[in-house]
C-alpha beads as a LAMMPS data file, in Angstrom:
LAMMPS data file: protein, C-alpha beads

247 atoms
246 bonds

1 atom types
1 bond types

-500.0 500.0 xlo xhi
-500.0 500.0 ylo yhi
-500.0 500.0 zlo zhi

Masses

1 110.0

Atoms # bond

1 1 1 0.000 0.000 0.000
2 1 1 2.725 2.119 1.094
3 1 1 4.535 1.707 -2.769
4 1 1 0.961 1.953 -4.211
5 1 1 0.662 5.616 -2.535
6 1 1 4.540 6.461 -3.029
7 1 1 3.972 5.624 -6.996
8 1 1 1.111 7.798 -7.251
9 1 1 2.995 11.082 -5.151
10 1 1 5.879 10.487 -7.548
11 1 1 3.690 10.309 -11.063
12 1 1 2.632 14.186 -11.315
13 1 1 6.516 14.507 -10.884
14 1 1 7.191 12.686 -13.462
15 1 1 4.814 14.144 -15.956
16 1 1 5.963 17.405 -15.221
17 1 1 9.531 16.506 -15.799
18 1 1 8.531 14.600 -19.347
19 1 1 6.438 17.476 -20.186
20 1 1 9.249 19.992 -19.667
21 1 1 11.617 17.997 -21.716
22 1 1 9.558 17.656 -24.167
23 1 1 8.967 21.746 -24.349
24 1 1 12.187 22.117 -24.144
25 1 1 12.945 20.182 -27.205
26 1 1 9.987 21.818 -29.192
27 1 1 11.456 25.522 -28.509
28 1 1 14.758 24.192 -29.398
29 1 1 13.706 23.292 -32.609
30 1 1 11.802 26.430 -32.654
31 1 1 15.252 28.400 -32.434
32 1 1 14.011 29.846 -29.101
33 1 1 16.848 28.562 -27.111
34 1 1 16.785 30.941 -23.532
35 1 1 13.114 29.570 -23.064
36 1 1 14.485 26.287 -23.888
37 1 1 16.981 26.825 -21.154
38 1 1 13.929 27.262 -18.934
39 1 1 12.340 24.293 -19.655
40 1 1 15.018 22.093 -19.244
41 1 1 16.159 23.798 -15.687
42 1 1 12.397 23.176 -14.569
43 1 1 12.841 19.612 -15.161
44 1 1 16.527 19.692 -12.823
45 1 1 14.491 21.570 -10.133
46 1 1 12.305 18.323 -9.691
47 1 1 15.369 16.294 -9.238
48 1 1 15.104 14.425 -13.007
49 1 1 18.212 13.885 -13.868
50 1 1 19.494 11.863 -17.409
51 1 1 22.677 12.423 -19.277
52 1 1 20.201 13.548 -22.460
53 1 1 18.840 16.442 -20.494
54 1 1 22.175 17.395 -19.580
55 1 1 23.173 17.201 -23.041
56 1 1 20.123 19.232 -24.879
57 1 1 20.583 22.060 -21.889
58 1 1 24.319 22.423 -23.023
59 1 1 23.275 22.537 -26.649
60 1 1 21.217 25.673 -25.384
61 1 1 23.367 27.387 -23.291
62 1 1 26.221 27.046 -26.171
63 1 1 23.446 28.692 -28.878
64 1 1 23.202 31.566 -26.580
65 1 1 27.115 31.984 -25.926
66 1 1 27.244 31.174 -22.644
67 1 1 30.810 29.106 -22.287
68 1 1 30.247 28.220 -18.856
69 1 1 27.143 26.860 -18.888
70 1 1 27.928 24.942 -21.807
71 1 1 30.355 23.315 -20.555
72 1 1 29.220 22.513 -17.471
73 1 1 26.328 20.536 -19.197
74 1 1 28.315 18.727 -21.250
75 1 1 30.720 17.637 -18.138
76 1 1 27.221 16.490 -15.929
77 1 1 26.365 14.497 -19.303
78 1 1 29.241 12.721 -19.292
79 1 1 29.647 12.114 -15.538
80 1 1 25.927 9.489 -17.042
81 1 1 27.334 8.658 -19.646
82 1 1 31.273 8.328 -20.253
83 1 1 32.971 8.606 -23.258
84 1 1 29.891 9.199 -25.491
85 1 1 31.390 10.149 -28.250
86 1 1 27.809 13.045 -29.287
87 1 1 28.871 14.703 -25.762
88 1 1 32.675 14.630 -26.075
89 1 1 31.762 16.258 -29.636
90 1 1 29.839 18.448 -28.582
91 1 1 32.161 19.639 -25.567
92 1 1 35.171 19.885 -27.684
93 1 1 33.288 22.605 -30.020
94 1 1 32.052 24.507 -26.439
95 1 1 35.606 24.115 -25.149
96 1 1 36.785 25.940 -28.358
97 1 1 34.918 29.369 -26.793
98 1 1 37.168 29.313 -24.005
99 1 1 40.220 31.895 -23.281
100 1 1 42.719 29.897 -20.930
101 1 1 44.474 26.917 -22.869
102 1 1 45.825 24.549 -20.544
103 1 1 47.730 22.073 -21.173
104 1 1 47.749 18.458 -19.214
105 1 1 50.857 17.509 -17.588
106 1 1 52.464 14.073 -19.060
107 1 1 52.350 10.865 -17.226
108 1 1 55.178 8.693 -18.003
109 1 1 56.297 5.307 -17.655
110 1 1 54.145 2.612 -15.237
111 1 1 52.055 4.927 -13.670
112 1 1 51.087 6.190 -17.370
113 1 1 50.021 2.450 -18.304
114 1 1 48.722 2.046 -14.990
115 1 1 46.299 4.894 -15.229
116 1 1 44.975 4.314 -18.861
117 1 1 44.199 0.802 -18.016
118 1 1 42.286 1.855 -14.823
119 1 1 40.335 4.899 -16.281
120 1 1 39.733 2.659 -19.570
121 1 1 36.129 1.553 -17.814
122 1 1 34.149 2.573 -15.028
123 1 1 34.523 0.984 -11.858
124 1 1 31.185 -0.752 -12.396
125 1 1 32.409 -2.309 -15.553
126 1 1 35.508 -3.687 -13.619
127 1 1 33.186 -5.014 -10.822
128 1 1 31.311 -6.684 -13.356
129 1 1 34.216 -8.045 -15.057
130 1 1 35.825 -9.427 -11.957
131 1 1 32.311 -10.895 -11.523
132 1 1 32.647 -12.927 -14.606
133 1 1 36.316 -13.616 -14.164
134 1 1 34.901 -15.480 -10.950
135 1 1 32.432 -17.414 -13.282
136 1 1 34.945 -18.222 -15.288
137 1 1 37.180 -19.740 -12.541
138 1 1 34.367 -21.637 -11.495
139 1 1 33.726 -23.475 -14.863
140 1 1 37.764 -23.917 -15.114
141 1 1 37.940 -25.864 -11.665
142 1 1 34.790 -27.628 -12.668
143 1 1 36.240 -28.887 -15.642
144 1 1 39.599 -29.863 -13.907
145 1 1 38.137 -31.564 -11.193
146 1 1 35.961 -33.772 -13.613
147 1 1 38.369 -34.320 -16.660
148 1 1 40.342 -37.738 -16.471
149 1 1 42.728 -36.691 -18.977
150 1 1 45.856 -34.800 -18.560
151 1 1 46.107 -32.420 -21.653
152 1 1 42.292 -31.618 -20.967
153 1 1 43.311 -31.336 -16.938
154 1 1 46.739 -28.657 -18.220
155 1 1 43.845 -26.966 -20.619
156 1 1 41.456 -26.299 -17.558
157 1 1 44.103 -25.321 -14.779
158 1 1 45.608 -22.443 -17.437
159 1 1 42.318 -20.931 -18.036
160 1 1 41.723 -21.084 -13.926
161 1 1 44.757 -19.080 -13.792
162 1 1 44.085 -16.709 -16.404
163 1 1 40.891 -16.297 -14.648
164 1 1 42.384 -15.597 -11.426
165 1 1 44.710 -13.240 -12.930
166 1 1 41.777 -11.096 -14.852
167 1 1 39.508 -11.185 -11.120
168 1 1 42.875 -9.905 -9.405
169 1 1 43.457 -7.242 -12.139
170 1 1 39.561 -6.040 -12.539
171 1 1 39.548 -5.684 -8.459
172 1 1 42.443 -3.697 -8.308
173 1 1 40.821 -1.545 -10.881
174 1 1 37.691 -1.429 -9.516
175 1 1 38.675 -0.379 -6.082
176 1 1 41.375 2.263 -7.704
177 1 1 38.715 3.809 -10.341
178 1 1 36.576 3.979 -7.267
179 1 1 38.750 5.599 -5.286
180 1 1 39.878 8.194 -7.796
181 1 1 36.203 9.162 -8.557
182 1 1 35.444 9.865 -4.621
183 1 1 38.485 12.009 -5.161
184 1 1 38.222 13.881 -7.502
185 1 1 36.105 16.896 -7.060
186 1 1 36.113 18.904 -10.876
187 1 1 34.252 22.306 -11.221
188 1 1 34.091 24.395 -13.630
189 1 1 34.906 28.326 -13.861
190 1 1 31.877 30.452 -13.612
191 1 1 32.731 34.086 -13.312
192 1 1 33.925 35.820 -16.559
193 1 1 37.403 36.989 -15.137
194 1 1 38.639 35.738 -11.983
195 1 1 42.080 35.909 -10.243
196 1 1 43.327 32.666 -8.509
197 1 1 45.279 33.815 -4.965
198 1 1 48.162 32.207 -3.646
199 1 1 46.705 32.450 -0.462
200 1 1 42.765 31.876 0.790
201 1 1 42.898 35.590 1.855
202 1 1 41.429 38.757 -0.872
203 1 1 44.784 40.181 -0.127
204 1 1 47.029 37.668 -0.956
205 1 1 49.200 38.159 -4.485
206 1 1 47.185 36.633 -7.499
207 1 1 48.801 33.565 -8.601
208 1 1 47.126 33.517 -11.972
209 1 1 44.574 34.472 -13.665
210 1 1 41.168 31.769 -15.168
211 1 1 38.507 32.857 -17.181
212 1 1 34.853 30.990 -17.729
213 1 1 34.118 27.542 -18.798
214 1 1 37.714 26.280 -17.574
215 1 1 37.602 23.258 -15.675
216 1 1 39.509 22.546 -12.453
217 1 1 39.607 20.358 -9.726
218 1 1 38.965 20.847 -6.035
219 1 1 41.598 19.914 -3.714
220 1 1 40.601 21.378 -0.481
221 1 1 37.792 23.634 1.359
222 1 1 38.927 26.551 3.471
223 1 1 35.397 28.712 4.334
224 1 1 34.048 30.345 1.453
225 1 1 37.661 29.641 -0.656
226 1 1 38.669 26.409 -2.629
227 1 1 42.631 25.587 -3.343
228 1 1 42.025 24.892 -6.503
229 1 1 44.574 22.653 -9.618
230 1 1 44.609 22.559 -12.929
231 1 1 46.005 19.603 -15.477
232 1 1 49.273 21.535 -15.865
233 1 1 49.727 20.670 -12.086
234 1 1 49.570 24.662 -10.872
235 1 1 47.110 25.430 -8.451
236 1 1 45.728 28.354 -6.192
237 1 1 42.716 29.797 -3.973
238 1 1 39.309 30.480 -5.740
239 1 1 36.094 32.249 -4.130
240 1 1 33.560 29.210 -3.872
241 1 1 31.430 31.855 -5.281
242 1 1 33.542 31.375 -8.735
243 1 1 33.031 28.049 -9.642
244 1 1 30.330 25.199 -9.901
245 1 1 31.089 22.163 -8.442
246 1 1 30.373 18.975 -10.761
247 1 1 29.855 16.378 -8.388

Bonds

1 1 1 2
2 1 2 3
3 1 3 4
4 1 4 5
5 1 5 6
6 1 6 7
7 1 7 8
8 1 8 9
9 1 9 10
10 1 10 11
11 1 11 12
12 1 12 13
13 1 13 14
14 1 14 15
15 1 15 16
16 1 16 17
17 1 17 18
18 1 18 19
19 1 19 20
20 1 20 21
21 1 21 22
22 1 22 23
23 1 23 24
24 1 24 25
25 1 25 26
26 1 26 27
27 1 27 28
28 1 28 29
29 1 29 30
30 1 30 31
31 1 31 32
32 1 32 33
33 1 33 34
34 1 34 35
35 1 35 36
36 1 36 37
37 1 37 38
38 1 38 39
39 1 39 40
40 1 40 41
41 1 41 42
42 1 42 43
43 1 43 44
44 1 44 45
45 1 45 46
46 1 46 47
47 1 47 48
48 1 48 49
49 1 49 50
50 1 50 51
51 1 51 52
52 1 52 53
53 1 53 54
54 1 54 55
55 1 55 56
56 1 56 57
57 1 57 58
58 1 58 59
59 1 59 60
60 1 60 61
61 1 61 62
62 1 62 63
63 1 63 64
64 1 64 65
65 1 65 66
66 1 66 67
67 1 67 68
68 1 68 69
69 1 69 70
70 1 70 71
71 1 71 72
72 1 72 73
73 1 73 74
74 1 74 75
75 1 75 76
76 1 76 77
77 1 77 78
78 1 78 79
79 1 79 80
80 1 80 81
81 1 81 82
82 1 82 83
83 1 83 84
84 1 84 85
85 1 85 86
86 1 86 87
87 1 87 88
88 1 88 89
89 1 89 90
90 1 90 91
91 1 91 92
92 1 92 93
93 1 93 94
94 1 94 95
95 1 95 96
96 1 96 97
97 1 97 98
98 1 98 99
99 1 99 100
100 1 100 101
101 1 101 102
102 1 102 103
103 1 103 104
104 1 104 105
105 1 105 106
106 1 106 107
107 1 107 108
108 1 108 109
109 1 109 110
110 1 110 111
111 1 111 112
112 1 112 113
113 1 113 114
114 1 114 115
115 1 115 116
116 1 116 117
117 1 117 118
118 1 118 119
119 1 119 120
120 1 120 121
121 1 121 122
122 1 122 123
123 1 123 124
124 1 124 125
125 1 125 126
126 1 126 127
127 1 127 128
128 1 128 129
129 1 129 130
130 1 130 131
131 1 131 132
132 1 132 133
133 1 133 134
134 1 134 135
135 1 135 136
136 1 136 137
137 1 137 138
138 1 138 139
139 1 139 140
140 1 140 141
141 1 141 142
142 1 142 143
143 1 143 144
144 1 144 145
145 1 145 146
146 1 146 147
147 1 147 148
148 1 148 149
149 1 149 150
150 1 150 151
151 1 151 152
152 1 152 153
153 1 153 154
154 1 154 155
155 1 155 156
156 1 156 157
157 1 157 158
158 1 158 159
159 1 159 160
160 1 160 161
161 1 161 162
162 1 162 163
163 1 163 164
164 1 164 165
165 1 165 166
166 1 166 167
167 1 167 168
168 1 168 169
169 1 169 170
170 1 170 171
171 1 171 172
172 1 172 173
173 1 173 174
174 1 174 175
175 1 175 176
176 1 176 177
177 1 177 178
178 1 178 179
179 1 179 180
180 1 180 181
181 1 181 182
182 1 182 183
183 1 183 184
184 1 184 185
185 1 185 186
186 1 186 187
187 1 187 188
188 1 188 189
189 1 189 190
190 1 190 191
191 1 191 192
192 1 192 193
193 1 193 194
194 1 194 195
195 1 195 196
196 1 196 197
197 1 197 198
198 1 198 199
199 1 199 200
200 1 200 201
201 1 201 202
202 1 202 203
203 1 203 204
204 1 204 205
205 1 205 206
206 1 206 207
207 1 207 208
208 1 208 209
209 1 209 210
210 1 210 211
211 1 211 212
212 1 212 213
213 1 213 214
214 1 214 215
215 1 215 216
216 1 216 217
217 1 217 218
218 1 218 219
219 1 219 220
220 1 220 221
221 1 221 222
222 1 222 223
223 1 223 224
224 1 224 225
225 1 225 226
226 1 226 227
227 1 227 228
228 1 228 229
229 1 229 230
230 1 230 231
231 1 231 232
232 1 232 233
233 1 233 234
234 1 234 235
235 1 235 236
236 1 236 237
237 1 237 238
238 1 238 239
239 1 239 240
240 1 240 241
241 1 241 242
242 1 242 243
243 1 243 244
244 1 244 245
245 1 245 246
246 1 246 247
């Protein structure tokens, strides 16, 4: 009864947030893409989230000009739906509208491999792999424990090992993507001009200078300041006020 009357609280939600999609879409078309904006932000204020209204709303906001916006959009699109390749698209031709150019600092050597074999997947897609990599070394030992011969008994004790090698590797990767992702806190630049300090104090010397739509990553919380670092490995204090956390 109690599912029966949470269902029916939830359905006028959920109309609302189709219908507003769907008007969002229809002035999109319609060129009208500020009311569009509205639309789509009435559906986020009833909690409906999905990586395609995410998407649509940064297709708006980069119609009307509006870097950071854009790319914010894009990023919460992708944080659904990784590596889809419409979004990436789409974000590299929003990215294009920003000033500051900043480049990634190299990884080199094991920890490069390391890294792009971790962040390959998802930490659900490793947890699932290690899943079947369990499976796997499951139907191995059942075969070796049943087989009589010896090439057949050799066949099934390689493939248990190969299994046990894939489980090992897909839990270390699961664990370290999850990790990583608790993390990392990225946000993106908000205010049109804004000097980084090298201190959390409005006095302190500016370290550098960010403009909108440029993405960083949180490192630590200090009041109403954020030490802030970019890919290039520099980093500062920003006003909380400056940024928009994406996570």
């Amino acid at each position: 009864m109690k599912n029966l009357l949470y269902i029916l609280l939830l359905l006028p939600q959920i109309f609302l947030a189709q219908n507003g999609f769907e008007k969002g879409n229809e002035l999109y078309r319609k060129n009208q893409f500020q009311d569009a904006v509205q639309a789509y932000e009435s559906v986020l204020k009833t909690n409906k989230q999905s990586a395609e209204l995410y998407f649509n709303l940064g297709n708006s906001y980069y119609k009307l000009n509006k870097v950071a916006p854009a790319i914010y959009n894009f990023e919460k699109a992708l944080l659904i739906k990784p590596n889809d390749k419409q979004i990436l698209n789409n974000l590299a031709f929003a990215q294009k509208l920003q000033i500051d150019e900043v480049k990634e600092l190299p990884e080199v050597g094991f920890e490069k491999v390391l890294t792009n074999l971790t962040s390959s997947r998802h930490y659900n897609s490793w947890a699932w792999v290690a899943v079947f990599g369990s499976f796997f070394i499951l139907l191995f030992f059942i075969g070796y424990y049943f087989s009589h011969r010896t090439l057949l008994k050799r066949i099934f004790f390689g493939g248990m090992f190969l299994s046990g090698i894939v489980l090992v590797l897909a839990i270390f990767a699961s664990i370290s993507e999850k990790s990583n992702d608790e993390l990392y806190r990225p946000a993106i630049v908000f205010d049109e001009m804004v000097a980084v300090k090298a201190e959390p104090k409005t006095e302190s010397s500016d370290a550098f200078t960010l403009h909108e739509g440029t993405k960083v990553e949180v490192k630590e919380n200090l009041d109403n300041w954020r030490r802030i670092s970019l890919p290039d490995g520099t980093d500062g204090w920003i006003k909380a006020s400056s940024i928009k956390e994406l996570k």
